[in-house]
N, C-alpha and C positions, 0 to 999 in steps of 0.2 A: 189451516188455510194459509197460503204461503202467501209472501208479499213479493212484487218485483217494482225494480225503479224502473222511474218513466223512461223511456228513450231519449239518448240526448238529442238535443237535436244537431241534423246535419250542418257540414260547413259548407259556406258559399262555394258555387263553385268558382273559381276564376273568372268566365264568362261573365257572372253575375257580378262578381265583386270590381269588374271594369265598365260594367252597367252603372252602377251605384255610385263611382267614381266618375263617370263621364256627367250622369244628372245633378251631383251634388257642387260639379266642378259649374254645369251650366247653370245653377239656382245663383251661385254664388256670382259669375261675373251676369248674368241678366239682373239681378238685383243691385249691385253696384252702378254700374254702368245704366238701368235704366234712371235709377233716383237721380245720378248727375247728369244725365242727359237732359229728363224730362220733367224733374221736381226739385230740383237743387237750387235755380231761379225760374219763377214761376212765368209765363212768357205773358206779357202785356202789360207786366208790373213794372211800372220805372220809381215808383215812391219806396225805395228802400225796402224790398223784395217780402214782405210780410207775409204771403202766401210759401215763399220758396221754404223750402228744409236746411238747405245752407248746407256748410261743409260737417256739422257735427250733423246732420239728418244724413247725410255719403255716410258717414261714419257709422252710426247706429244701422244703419242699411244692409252695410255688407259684414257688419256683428252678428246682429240677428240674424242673415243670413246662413255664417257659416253655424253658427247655435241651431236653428231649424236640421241645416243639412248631416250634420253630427247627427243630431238626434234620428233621424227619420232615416240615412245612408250607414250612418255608423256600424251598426251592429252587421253589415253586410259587409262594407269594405275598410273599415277601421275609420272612414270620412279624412281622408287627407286631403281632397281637392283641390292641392296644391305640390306643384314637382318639388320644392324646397325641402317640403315636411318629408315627403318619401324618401326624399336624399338623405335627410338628416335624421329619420328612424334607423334606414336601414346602416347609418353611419352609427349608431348607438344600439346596435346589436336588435336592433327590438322588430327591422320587417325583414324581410326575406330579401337578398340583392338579386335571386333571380325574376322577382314579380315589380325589379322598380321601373325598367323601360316599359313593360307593358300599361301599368296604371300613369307614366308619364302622358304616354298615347292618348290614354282615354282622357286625361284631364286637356291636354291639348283639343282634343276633337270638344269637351265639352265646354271649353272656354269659348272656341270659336263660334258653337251654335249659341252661343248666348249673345253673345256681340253682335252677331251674325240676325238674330232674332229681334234686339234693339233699332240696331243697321234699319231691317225692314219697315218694322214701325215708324223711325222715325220719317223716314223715305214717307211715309202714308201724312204727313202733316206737311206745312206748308214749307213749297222751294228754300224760303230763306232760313226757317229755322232747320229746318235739313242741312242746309251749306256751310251756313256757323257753326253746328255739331263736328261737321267734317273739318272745317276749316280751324277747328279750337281744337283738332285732336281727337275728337271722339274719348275722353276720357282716358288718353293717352298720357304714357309716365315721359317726362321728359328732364332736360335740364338745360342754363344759361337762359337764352330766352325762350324756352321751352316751358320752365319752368313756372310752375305760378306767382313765385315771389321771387324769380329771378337767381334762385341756388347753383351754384356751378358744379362743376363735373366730381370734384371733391367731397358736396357736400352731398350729393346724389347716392353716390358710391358709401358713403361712410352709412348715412341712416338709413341703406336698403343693407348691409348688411347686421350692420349694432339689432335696428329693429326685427328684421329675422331671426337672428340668434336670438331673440328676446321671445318670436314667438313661439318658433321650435323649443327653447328651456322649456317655457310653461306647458305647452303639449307635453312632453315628456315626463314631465313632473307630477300633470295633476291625471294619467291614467298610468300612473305606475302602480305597482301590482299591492301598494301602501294608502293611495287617495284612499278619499271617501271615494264612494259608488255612486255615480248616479250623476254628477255636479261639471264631469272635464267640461263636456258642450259651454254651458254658464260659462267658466271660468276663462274657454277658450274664445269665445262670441265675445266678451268683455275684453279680453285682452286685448282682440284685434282694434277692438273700438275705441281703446285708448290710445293705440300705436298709433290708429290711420291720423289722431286727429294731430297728432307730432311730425307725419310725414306728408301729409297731404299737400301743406303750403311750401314742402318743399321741392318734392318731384311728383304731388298726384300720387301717393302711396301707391306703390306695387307691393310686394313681401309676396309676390308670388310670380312668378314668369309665364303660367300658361296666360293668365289674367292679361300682363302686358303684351305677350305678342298679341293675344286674341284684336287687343284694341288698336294695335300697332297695324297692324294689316289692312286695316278699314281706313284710317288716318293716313295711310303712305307720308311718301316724302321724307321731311328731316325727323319725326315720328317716326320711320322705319332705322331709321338711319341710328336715332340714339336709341334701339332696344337693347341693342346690344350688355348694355348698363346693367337693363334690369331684369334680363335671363342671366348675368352672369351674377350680379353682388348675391340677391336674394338666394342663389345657390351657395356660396361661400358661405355667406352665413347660418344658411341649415346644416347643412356640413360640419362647419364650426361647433355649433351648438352639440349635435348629435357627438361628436366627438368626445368631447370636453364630459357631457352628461356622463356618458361611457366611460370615461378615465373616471370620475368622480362619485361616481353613485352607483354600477352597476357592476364594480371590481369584486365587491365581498355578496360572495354570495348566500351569507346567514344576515346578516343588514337586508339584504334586498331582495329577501323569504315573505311572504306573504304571511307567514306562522307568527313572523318573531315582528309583525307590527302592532302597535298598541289596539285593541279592541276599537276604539271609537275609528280609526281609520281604517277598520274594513268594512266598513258601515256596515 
C-alpha cells in the first residue's frame, strides 16, 4: 500500500493577497480611529471621563487590532497593513519589490474605507459631536499646535521615524525563519501598543502613512497640510530598519538557515 503526501496547499493569488491587505489595512485604521473618535472620551462625561478608554484604550485598540488582523490576513498576504512595513521588508530582502506598489494601493484604499466608515457613523450622532471629531482632526497626526502636547516639527519627524524602525526590527525579527512559530502577531500587537503609547502625546501616533493620509482627508485644512510629515518619516524609518536588518542579520547565510537554529526556536 503506497503512501502519498498531502497537497500543499496553494498560494494566494495576488488578487487575494491585496484582498487581505486592503481588509486587514481597514480593521486596523476602523478600530483605531473609531475607539479615539467614539470611546476614548466618553461623551456626556465631564467628571473626569471614567467611562472613556483614554489614550492607553487608543493604544491597546489598534494592538489588538493589528494581532487579530495578522492572525486572520496573515497567512494570505503576510498582514503588512501598512506601506512602511512593505518598504522595509522589501528593503530587507524578504518581500518582493515588484508586489510593493500594488499592496501600497490596497492598504491606501483600505485605510480610507475605514475612516471613511468612522466618517459615516459619526456623521449618524449628533451635529456637534460630529464637528468637534472634524474640527479636532479626526484623529489626525499632526505637529506645533497640531499636536496634542504641543511637539514641534523636530520632535514629530524624530519619533515617527526612531518608532518605525523599532517596529519594522521587531517584524523582522520575530518571523524570521529562527522565531518561534506561532507568537509574531502577540509580539507585534504588543509592540505597537507600547510605541503608540510613547507617540500618541506627541503627534497622535502614525507609524504608518496609509493610516495618516486616510484621516488627513476627512480633517482637511492644516491637517492636510502637515501629512506630509507622516507619509514621509514613518517611510524612512521602515527603510532604515529594513536595511540595516539586511546588513546585520541576513548576510550569512548558514546563521540565517532554519537547520542551524537551536530546536526550541523552530517550535
Amino acid at each position: 500500500m503506497s503512501s502519498t503526501a498531502p497537497p500543499s496547499p496553494s498560494l494566494p493569488t495576488l488578487r487575494g493577497r491585496l484582498t487581505a491587505e486592503a481588509a486587514g489595512t481597514f480593521l486596523l485604521v476602523f478600530a483605531v480611529v473609531g475607539t479615539a473618535t467614539f470611546t476614548a472620551a466618553f461623551p456626556g462625561d465631564d467628571a473626569g471621563n471614567p467611562l472613556g478608554v483614554g489614550l492607553l484604550g487608543v493604544a491597546i485598540a489598534l494592538g489588538a487590532a493589528v494581532m487579530i488582523g495578522a492572525y486572520a490576513f496573515g497567512p494570505i498576504s503576510g498582514g503588512h497593513f501598512n506601506p512602511a512595513v512593505s518598504l522595509g521588508l522589501a528593503a530587507a530582502g524578504r518581500f518582493a519589490g515588484r508586489d510593493v506598489v500594488p499592496y501600497v494601493v490596497a492598504q491606501l484604499v483600505g485605510a480610507a474605507a475605514g475612516a471613511a466608515t468612522v466618517f459615516l457613523v459619526s456623521r449618524g450622532g449628533s451635529p456637534e459631536s460630529h464637528a468637534g471629531a472634524v474640527e479636532g482632526g479626526f484623529v489626525s497626526n499632526g505637529f506645533g499646535d497640531l499636536s496634542p502636547s504641543g511637539f514641534g516639527l523636530g520632535s514629530a519627524l524624530a519619533v515617527e521615524v526612531v518608532a518605525t524602525a523599532i517596529f519594522v526590527t521587531v517584524i523582522l525579527g520575530v518571523t524570521h525563519a529562527r522565531a518561534a512559530q506561532g507568537f509574531a502577531p502577540l509580539a507585534i500587537g504588543a509592540t505597537l501598543t507600547v510605541l503608540l503609547l510613547v507617540t500618541i502625546p506627541v503627534d497622535n501616533a502614525s507609524l504608518n502613512p496609509a493610516r495618516s493620509l486616510a484621516t488627513a482627508l476627512f480633517a482637511g485644512g492644516d491637517w492636510i497640510a502637515q501629512v506630509w510629515v507622516f507619509l514621509l518619516a514613518p517611510t524612512l524609518g521602515g527603510i532604515a530598519a529594513g536595511l540595516v536588518h539586511r546588513m546585520l542579520f541576513e548576510t550569512d547565510p548558514i546563521a540565517s538557515s532554519p537547520a542551524r537554529a537551536p530546536a526550541g526556536a523552530r517550535g
